[in-house]
N, C-alpha and C positions, 0 to 999 in steps of 0.2 A: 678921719674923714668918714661922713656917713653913706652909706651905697642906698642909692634908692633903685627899686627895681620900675621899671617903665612898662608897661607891657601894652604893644600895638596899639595906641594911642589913635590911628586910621581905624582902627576895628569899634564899634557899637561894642557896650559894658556885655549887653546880651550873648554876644558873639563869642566874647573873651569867657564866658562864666559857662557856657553851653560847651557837656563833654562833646556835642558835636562837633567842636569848633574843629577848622582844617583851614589852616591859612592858604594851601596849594588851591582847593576849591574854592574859599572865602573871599578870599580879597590877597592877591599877588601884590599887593605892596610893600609888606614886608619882605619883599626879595629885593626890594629897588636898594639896598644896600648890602653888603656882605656880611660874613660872620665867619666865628670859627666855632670848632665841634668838637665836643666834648662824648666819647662813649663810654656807654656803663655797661653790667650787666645785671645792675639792680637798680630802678630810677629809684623806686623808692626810699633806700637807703641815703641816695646821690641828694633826693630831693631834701631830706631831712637834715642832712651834712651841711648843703648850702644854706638851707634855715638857719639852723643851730650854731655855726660857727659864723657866716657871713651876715644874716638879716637877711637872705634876696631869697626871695620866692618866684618859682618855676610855674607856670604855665600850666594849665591841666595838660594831661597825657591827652594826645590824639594821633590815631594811628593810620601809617602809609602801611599799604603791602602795593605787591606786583612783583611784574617775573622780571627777576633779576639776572644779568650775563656777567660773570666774572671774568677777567681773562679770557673772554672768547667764550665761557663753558656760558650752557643755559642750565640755572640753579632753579628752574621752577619759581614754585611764587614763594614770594618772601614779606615778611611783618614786622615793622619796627615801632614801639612806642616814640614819639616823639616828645618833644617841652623846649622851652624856649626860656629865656632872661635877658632885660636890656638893664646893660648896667652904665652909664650918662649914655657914651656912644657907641660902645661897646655892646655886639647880639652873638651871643653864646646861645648855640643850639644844644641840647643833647639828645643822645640816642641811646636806646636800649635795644637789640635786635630781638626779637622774640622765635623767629623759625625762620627757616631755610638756610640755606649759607651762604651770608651773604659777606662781602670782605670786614665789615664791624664787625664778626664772628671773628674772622681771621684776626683782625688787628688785637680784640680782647687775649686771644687765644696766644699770640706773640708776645702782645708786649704788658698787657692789662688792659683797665679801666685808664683811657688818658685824650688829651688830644688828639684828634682824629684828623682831620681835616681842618682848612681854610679856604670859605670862598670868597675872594677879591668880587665878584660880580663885575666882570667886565666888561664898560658898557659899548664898546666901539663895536661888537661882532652882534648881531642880531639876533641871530636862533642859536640853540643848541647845535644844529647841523654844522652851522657854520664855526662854532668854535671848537668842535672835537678835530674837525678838519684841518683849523690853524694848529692845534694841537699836536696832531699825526705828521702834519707840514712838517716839523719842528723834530719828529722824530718820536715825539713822547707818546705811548699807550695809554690806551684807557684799563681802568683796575677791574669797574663797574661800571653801567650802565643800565638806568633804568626809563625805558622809551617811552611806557604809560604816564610817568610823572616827570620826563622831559629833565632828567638831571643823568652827571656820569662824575667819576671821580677819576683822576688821572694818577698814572704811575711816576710820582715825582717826588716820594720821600724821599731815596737816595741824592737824588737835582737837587730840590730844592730846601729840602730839612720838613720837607710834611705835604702830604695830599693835597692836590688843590679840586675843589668841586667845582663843575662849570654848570649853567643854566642856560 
């Protein structure tokens, strides 16, 4: 079976080809579906890997920072290269942390380079506020959260078998 890589197919070629590019600023459409996460601590190595054994090519790098609260702590600001891959339906994020410490530090640091996270994107709750909420309801913590780009990761590896990211 051959993998074709798909990439934001909503986004202008301009858009997709430009180190600018930043789908959080760009064009939020690529959130109207889920994904799961892939972290490194070398994209480049990651990126070549994927090339070289799969065929599917990764996204230029573009990069999130903001101040990140782990567990409650305020980590200061934080910097993660990002990239992306659609493979038919399938949207594989990855991430590289580059500074601060942020929990992809932690998780590298625990377990390696591996699956990080799953976001289901759930579409019944409307904001962010409102799904950390249903979240906390529930009993379950938040790992992270970052307020400037409107995402959190919840404490549900042991629950569920792996992170889940809410928007």
């Amino acid at each position: 079976m051959a993998f074709k890589t798909v990439i934001y197919s909503a986004l202008s070629t301009t858009k997709y080809m430009s180190q600018e590019f930043n789908p959080l600023e760009e064009d939020r459409a690529w959130m109207q579906r889920g994904h799961a996460c892939i972290v490194t601590d070398n994209m480049e190595k990651l990126r070549r890997n994927w090339k070289n054994c799969l065929g599917i090519d990764l996204t230029p790098n573009w990069t999130m920072d903001g101040p990140a609260v782990v567990r409650g702590e305020n980590r200061g600001n934080c910097k993660a290269l990002i990239a992306f891959a659609d493979i038919g339906d399938l949207r594989i994020e990855f991430i590289q942390p580059v500074e601060g410490g942020t929990q992809e530090w932690e998780f590298i640091r625990k377990n390696g380079n591996g699956i990080h996270h799953i976001d289901p994107n759930f579409p019944r709750l409307k904001t962010l506020d409102d799904r950390v909420k249903e979240w906390e309801r529930r009993g379950i913590k938040l790992l992270q959260i970052d307020e400037k780009n409107r995402w959190a990761y919840t404490d549900t590896q042991q629950l569920l078998g792996a992170i889940i990211e809410l928007h």
